[in-house]
N, C-alpha and C positions, 0 to 999 in steps of 0.2 A: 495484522496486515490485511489488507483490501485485494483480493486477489482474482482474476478475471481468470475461467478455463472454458477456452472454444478450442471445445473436439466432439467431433460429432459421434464417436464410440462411447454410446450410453454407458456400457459397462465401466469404461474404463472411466468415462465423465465421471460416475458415482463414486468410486474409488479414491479417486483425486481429492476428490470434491470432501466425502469422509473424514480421509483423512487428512488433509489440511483444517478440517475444520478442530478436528479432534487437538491439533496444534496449537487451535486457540485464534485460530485466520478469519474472516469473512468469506467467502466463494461466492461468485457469479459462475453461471453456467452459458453460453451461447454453441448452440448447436450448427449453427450452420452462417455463412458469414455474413446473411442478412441481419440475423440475428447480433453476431458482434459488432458490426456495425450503428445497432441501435443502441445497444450498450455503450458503447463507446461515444456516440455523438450525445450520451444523457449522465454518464458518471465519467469519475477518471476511479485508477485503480494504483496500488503499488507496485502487483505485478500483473505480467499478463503472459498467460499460458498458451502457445501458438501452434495448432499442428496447420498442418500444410494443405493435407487433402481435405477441402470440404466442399460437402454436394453439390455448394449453388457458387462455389468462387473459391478463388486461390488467395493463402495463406501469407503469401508474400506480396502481396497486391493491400493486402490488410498493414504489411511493414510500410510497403512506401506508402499509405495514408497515414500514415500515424508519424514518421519522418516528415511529410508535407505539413501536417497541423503542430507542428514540434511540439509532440508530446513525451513527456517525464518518464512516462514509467517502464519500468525495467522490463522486458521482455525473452520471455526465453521460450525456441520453439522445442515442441514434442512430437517428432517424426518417426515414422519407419524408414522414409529417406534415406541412405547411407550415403549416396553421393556428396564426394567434396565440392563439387559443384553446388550444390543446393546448400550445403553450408557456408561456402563464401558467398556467393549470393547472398543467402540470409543475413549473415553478420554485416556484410557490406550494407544493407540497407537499413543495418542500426538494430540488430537482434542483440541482446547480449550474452547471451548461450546455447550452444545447441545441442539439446539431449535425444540420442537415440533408443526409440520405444525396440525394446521392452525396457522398463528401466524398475528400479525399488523406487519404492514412491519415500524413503529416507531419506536415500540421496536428490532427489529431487524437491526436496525439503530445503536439502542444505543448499543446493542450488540457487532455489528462491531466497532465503538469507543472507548468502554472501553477494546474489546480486543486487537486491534490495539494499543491503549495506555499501555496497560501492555508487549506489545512487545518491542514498541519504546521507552520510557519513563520509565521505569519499575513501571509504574501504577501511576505515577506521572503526575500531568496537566498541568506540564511545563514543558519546556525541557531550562536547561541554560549554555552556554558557555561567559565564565569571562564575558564580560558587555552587553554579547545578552542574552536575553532572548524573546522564545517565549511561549506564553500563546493558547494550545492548544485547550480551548474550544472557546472561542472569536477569533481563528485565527489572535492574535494579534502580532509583532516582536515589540521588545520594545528594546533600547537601553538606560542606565543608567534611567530607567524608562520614558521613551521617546517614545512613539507610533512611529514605523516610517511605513507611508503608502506601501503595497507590494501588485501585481496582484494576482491572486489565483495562477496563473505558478511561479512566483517568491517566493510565501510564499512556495509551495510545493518541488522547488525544495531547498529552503534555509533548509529547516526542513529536507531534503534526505541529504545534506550535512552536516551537523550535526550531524542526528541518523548514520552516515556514517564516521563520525571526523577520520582522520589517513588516510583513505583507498585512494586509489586512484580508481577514479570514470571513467570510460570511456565514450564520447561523447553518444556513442550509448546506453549506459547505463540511462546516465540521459535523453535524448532523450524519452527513452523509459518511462520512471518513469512518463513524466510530457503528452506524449502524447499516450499511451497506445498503444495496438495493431496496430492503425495506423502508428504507427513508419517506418515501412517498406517505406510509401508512402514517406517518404521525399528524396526531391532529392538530400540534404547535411545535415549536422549539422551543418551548418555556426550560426545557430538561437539562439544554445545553448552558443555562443561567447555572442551574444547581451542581452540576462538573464541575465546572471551573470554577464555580463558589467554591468550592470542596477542594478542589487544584490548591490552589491561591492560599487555603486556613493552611494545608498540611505545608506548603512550601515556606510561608512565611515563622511559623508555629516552630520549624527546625533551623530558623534564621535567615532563609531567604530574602531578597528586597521583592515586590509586588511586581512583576513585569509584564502582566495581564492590563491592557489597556482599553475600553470598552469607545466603540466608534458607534456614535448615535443613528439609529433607521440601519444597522451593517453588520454590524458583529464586533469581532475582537481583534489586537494586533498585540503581539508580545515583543515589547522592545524593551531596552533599557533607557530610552531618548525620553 
């Protein structure tokens, strides 16, 4: 998962930030709400990590921006805030949880999962298209119940295309999904050819049909049409 953390508690930033990574995640970091804001007007995320106080602007001023450009991604704030006020607030303006700091960064693990699942999945543990399915807590791809082995970039971007079914995807887009704010650094997307080359061999290989569809000058769209 793609995950955005604007708090401007360096300590606890790094923490976060660690161990989410250690999870297997991506992390952006925005310290201050200038900062997520440019984050935010330049990538989108899975989730986004919200504290309230930051030096140059308010936390929830950042909810109704992201409510006004109707964006996707799951949200949950990290406050010292105890007030129910600032929780209903919060959620009223389309927060989807609100964790009070001090917290174990475990649970705020499982937090990030069951709300990212209730995004992507509508709170379901598996996501299935006719004879795929994946099993989102074992990170497993399964074909007519057949484990088929995928890298963590292949299972993530397989599962992006899926919770994405119809759409059509652009290079830089999925680019973006599987190698985060690094994106910029690449000096092509040639790489995202050889993915889903690799997707496509193991999917078909375990009996799959090919639902990878390549859109000329764009990228990709995975449909069964």
């Amino acid at each position: 998962m793609k995950i955005l953390i604007i708090e401007d508690e360096l300590g606890l930033q790094r923490s976060i930030a660690q161990y989410l990574m250690s999870e297997g995640n991506l992390c952006s970091i925005a310290s201050t709400y200038a900062k997520a804001l440019e984050r935010l007007g330049t990538y989108e995320y899975d989730c986004i990590l919200l504290d309230l106080n930051l030096p140059d602007g308010e936390g929830l001023q950042l909810l109704s921006y992201l409510k006004k450009m109707n964006r996707k991604e799951g949200v949950i704030i990290i406050s010292a805030r105890n007030s129910i006020d600032d929780k209903i607030e919060g959620l009223s303006l389309g927060a989807d949880d609100y964790l009070i700091k001090p917290f174990h960064l475990s649970e705020l693990n499982a937090r990030i999962v069951a709300v990212v699942r209730r995004k992507s999945a509508n709170g379901e543990r598996h996501i299935e298209f006719n004879e795929i399915r994946i099993d989102l807590d074992a990170k497993e791809v399964l074909i007519n119940s057949k484990v088929v082995y995928m890298t963590k970039k292949e299972f993530d971007l397989l599962l992006y295309f899926i919770s994405n079914k119809g759409k059509v995807i652009t290079k830089s887009a999925a680019v973006e999904h599987i190698w985060g704010d690094d994106a910029d650094m690449a000096d092509s997307f040639d790489f995202i050819y050889t993915h889903i080359k690799n997707i496509k061999k193991k999917l078909t290989d375990a009996g799959s049909k090919d639902y990878f569809q390549s859109v000329y000058g764009i990228g990709y769209k995975f449909s069964a049409l």
